[in-house]
N, C-alpha and C positions, 0 to 999 in steps of 0.2 A: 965437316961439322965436328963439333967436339962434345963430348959426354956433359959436359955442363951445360948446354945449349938442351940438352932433354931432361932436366932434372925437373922430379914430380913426374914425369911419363912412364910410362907399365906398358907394355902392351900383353895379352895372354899369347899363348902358345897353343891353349887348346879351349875349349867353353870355360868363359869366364867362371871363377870361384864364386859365389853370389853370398858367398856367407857374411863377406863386410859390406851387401849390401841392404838384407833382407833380416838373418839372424843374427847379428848382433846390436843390443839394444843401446843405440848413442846416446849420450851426453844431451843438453838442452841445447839451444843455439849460442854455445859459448864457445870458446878458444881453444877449450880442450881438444887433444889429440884423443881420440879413440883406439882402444886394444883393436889391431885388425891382422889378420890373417898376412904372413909375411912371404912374400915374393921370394918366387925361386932365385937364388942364386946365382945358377948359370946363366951364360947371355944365350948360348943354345939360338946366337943368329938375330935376336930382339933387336940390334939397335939395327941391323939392314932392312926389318922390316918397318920398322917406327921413321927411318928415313924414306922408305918408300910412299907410306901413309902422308908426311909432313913434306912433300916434295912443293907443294904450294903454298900461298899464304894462309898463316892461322889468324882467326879473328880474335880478337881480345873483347873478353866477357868477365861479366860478376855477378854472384849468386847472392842474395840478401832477399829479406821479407819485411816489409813494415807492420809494426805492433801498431794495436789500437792507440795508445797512448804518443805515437808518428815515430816514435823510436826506431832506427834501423837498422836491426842485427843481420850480421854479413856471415852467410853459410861457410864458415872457416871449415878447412881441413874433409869436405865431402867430397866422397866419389861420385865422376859422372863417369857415365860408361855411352859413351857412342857406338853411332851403326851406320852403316849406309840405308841405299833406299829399299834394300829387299827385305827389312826389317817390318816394314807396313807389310807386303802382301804375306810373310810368315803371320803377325800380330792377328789380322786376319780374319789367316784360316785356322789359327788356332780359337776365335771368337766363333765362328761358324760349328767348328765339334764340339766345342760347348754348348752351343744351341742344341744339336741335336741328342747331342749325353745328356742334357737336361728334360728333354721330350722323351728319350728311350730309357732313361731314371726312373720317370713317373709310372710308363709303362712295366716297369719290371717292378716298381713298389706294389702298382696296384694286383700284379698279377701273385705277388708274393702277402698280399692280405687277402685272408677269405673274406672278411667282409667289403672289401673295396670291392674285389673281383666278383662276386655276387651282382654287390650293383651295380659293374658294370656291365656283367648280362643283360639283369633285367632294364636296363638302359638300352642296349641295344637291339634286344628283341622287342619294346617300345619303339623304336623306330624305325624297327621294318613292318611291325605294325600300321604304325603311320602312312608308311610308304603306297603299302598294299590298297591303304583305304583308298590316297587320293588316285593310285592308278585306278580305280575300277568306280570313281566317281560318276564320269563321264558316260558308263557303260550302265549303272545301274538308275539311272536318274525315270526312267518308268517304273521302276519298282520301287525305288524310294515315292513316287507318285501315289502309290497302291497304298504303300503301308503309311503313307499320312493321311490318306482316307478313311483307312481302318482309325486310324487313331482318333480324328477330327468327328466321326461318327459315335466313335465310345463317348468325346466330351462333350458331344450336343446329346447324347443320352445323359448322362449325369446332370449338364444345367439345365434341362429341360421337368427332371425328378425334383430339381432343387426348386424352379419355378412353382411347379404342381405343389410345394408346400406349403408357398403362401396362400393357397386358398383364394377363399371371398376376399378377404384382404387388398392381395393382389388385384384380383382381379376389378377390385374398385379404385384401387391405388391410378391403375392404367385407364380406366376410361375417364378419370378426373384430368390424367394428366396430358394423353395419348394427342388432343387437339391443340393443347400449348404447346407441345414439344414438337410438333409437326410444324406449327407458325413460326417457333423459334427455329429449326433447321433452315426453314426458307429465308429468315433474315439472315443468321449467318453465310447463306452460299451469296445471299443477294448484295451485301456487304464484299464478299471476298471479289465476285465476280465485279463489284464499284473499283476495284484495286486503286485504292485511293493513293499510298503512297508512292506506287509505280506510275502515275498520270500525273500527281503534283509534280516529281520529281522530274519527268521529263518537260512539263510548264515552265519548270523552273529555267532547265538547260539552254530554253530555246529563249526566254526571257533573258538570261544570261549572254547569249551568243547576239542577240538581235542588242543587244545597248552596245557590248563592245565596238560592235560591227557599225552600228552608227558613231560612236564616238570617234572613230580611227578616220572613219569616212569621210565624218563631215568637221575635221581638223577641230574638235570641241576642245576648248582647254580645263577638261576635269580628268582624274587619274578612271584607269579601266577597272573593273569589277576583277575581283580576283577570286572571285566562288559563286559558284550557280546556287549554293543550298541559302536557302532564305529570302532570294532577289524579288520576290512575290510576297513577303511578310508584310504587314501593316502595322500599325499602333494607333494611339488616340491621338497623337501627334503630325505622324508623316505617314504615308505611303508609299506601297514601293521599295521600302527597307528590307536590308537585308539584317539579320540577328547581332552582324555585328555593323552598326550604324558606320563605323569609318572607312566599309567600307565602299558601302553605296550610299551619301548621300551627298548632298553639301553643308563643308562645314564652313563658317562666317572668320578665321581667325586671322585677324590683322589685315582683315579687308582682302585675304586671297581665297578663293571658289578653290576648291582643291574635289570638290566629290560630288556626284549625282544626287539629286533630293527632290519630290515632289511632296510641298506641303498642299493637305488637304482641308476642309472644313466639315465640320461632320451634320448630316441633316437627323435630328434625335428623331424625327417624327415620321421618317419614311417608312414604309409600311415592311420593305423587307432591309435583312443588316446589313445586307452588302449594298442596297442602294443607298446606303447613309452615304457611302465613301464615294462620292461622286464630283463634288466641287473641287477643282484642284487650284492651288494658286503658288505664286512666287515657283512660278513654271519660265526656264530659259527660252524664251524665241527659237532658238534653234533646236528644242527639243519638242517643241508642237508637234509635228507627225510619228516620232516614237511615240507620245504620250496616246496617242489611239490604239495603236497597235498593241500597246503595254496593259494599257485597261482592257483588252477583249481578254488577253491572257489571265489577268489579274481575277476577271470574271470568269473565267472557266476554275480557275483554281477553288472560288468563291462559291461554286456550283456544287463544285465535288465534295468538298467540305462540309457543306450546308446537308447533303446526301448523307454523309457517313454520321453526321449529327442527328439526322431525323431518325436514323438506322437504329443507333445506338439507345436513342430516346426509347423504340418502338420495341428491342428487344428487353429493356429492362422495364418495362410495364406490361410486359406479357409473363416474365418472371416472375413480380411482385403481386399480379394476376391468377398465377399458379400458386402463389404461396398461400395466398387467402382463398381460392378454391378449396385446400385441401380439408383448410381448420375443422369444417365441419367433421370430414373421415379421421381426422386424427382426436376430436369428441370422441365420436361412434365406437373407434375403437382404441382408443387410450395409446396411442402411439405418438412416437418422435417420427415426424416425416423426415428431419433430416439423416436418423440413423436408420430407417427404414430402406432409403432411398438408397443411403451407402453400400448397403447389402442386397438389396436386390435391383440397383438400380445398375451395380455392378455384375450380378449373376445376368442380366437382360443385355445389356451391352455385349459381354463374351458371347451370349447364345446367338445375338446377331450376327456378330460378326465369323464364332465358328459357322454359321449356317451359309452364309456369303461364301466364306473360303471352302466350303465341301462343294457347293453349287461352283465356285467357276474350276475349281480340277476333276469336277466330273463332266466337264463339258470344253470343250476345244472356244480355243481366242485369246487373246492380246491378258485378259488378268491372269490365267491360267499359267500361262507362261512366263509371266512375271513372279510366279506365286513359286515358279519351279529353279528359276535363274536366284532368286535370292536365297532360295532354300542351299543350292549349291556353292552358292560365295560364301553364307553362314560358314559351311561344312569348310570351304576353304582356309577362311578365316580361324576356325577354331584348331586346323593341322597348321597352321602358323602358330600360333601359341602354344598349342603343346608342344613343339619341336622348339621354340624357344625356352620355354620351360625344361627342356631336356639339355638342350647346352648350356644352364647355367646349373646344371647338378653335375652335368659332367663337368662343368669346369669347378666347382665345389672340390669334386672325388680328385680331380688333377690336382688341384690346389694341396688337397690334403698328403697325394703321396711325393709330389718333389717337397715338401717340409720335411717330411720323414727322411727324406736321403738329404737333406740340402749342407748336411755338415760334410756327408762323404764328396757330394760337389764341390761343397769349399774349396774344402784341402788339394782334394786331386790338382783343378786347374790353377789354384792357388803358384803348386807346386811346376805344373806346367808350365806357366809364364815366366817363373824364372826360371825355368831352364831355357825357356824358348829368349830370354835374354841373353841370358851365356855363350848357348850358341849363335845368335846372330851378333852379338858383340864385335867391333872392330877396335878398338883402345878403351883405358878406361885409365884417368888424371883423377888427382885428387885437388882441391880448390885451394889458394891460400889464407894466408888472417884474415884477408881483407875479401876475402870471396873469390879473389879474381883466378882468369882462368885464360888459358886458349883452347879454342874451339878449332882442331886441325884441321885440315885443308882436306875437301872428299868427305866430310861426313856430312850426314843429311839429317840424324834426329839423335836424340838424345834422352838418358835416362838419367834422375837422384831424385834419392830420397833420406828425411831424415825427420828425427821421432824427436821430440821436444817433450821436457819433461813434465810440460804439463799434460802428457798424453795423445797432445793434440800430432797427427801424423800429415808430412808435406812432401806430394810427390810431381814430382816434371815427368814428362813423359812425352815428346814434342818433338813435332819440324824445327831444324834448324832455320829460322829464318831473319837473318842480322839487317838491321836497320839505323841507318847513320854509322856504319861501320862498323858494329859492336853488337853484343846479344847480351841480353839479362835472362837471369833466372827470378822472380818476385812473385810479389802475390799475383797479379796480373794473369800470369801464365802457370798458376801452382795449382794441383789438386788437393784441397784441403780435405781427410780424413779424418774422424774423430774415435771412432767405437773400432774395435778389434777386429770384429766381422767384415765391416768395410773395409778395413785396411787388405784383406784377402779377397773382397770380390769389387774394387770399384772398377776395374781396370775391362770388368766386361760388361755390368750392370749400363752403366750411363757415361759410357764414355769411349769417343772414336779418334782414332789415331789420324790426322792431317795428311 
């Protein structure tokens, strides 16, 4: 081989000099050469070892970027500096000691601020606090029993003083109201226990399942239901509809049946409303024995509904019943019932209800112990949020001391990486006018970079991986940098070595 055959090749002799690649601030992407730091002299052995490196095929590559405007300036005259593969597991481990310098950072910021270090005390003696509680949860849960009876005891003394205020008042206010409000409880449980929309909705399912089931069975030629909700709705029109008509009925278009429909005719003068809906017509032949089984359901739905109607009727005429009862007591004694009732209608409610909850935890059974398992999930519940609440102060406090040090982070690993270049360096060529390069034979990644004078900074930092014979350097595979700060930590922040 001849010395012209390596021309543009360097190889270092000991950790690359990183100053023409790091400190010296380049030209824009033009042609210029750059002032760079001048190679030793001596051959001190370089070309038998640049022959040992090149002992295989180098692959031919070009460095360029395209500009917004498509234009494509060619990285003339840049240094790449190659490596092998032990370059990744170096890259790293040296990413890992910056994780933990950045963890043990914080640590020594906070410990070097009295007021950080304070709250971090009082933070962590908050959570052994915490700790203590829920350990001794479990253990105290008879005597949290005791001392909610003590407590439950003091507030039915207080709403009981506050009752005794209103007087005659009150005590006319309740026996006016005392028999409506006893009728009105029994409608509402008689209502709940109707559970109308849990009985419709199962009418509706089995409604839903019994047409499909015929249809598929007896080869019908209309499309299948595709929702249970509504299959039982009616109209002034049809029966049997579902909310949305296309998709339970039949429609007439261009003479093709496509859907399920039973038209009805309505009797105005039936004595009740659901027997109006009784005549059914422009009914298919082959849907005659659904059509029985559809009206029983149809009428159970008709049933419930008619129930939750009469309910609904009888509690708001016991209401409007109570309202005009009172008139005369709120004459008598010049008062608003509705602001009366606010206030004591609410002091009478709690006294119920504390006087319920003292009676079932002084007495053994199924509420009592309901009354003690929610009391303890509370308690759990509320050392979940406090301790949430504590990690996001402690991560506040952290927050605040890697700021404080983040400029001595910079620098340090800043300064690390490139050394940790230099040393795991194995050559390092500079590119020509035209970009172009070879990538020696045995290398596996590759590093350049270069500062454009609009400040904007572009760095490679990559697996050697050539495709169709050749490798680029572009935008494609460039780390675009803008701000000075980034230009010293992108390389650990958001971003991993292949």
């Amino acid at each position: 081989m001849t010395d012209e055959k390596f021309k543009g090749y360097k190889k270092t002799m000991k950790p690359l000099n990183l100053v023409t690649v790091f400190l010296i601030t380049l030209t824009g992407c033009s042609n210029q050469t750059p002032v760079v730091a001048q190679p030793e002299k001596s051959d001190d052995g370089i070309i038998s070892k640049i022959e040992e490196i090149l002992g295989g095929k180098g692959i031919a590559s070009e460095a360029f970027i395209v500009l917004k405007n498509d234009e494509v300036r060619y990285m003339a005259d840049m240094e790449i500096i190659f490596f092998d593969d032990s370059v990744k597991d170096a890259f790293q481990k040296l990413r890992q000691e910056r994780s933990e310098a950045k963890s043990n950072m914080s640590i020594e910021a906070i410990n070097n601020n009295p007021a950080m270090a304070k709250a971090m005390q009082e933070l962590n003696a908050s959570r052994t606090e915490i700790a203590e509680r829920e350990r001794s949860i479990d253990g105290k849960v008879e005597e949290m029993r005791l001392n909610l009876i003590a407590n439950l005891k003091d507030s039915l003394n207080d709403l009981s003083q506050q009752l005794e205020s209103g007087g005659k008042v009150l005590e006319e206010f309740k026996e006016i109201t005392t028999p409506f409000d006893e009728k009105i409880r029994a409608n509402v449980k008689e209502g709940e226990d109707l559970k109308k929309v849990e009985k419709i909705d199962a009418l509706e399912k089995r409604a839903f399942v019994m047409v499909n089931d015929y249809i598929v069975k007896n080869s019908i030629k209309v499309a299948k239901m595709n929702s249970a909700k509504g299959s039982l709705n009616h109209t002034e029109q049809s029966g049997f509809q579902q909310e949305h008509p296309q998709n339970y009925s039949i429609s007439s278009f261009n003479d093709k049946t496509r859907f399920l429909h039973f038209d009805v005719q309505v009797n105005r003068n039936a004595p009740s409303y659901y027997d109006r809906w009784k005549y059914f017509t422009n009914i298919p032949k082959e849907c005659s024995p659904l059509l029985s089984e559809l009206t029983a359901l149809w009428r159970q739905k008709g049933s419930i509904e008619n129930q939750a109607k009469i309910l609904q009727s009888e509690r708001s005429n016991l209401k409007n019943n109570r309202r005009a009862a009172l008139i005369p007591w709120e004459n008598r004694h010049d008062v608003d019932q509705d602001q009366f009732e606010e206030q004591y209608g609410r002091i009478t409610r709690e006294h119920e209800n504390t006087k319920q909850r003292l009676d079932a935890l002084q007495n053994e059974g199924p509420e009592r112990d309901q009354i003690l398992e929610e009391m303890v999930s509370q308690i759990k519940e509320e050392i979940a949020e406090q301790r949430e609440q504590l990690d996001e102060v402690e991560a506040k406090i952290q927050e605040k001391a890697i700021e404080s040090m983040s400029d001595n982070l910079r620098y340090t690993y800043y300064n690390k990486f490139t050394s940790m270049l230099g040393a795991e360096s194995e050559l390092s060529i500079r590119t020509g006018s035209k970009g172009d390069f070879i990538i020696p034979a045995g290398m596996d990644y590759l590093f350049a970079t270069r500062s454009r004078s609009s400040g904007e900074n572009i760095f490679w930092f990559l697996k050697i991986d050539p495709k169709f014979g050749n490798f680029r350097l572009s935008n494609s595979n460039a780390k675009f940098v803008g701000e000075y700060g980034d230009t010293m930590t992108w390389m650990y922040e958001d971003f991993y070595l292949e």
